[in-house]
C-alpha positions, 0 to 999 in steps of 0.5 A: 222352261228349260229343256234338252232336245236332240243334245240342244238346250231349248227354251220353251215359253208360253206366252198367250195361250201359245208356246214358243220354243227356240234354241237356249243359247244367245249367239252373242255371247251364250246367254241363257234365254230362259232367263231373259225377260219376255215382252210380247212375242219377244225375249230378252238376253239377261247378260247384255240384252239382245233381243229376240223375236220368239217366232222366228228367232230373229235379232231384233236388237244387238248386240246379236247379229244373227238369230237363233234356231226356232223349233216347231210345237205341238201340245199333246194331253200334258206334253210338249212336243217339239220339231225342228223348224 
């Protein structure tokens, strides 16, 4: 899912039982990473296939160098709410 928090685009997955959220947008080129494909605790960049850990944020495959921005989520009733990390 892809949502606007604080002027950012971030993308939330559930995945497992827990929701993961990090920042939409890949560093390498701006992919969109709601659209990436999740294997595990992972997304991938559906434009040159970057690879991101979904709990840190971290690159885990290039072409990206650098990571992401993660945030922290807390599910109330029906709502997700997020923090930055």
């Amino acid at each position: 899912m892809l949502v606007s928090f604080e002027g950012e685009d971030v993308a939330i997955f559930l995945v497992e039982g827990t929701y993961f959220a990090i920042c939409d947008t890949c560093p390498h080129r701006d992919g969109p990473l709601h659209e990436g494909l999740v294997e595990g605790k992972s997304v991938t960049c559906p434009w040159h296939f970057g690879k991101f850990d979904l709990e840190t944020g971290e690159a885990i495959e290039p072409p990206p160098t650098k990571g992401v921005r993660t945030y922290e989520v807390r599910v109330t009733g029906e709502d997700i709410e997020l923090r930055k990390a």
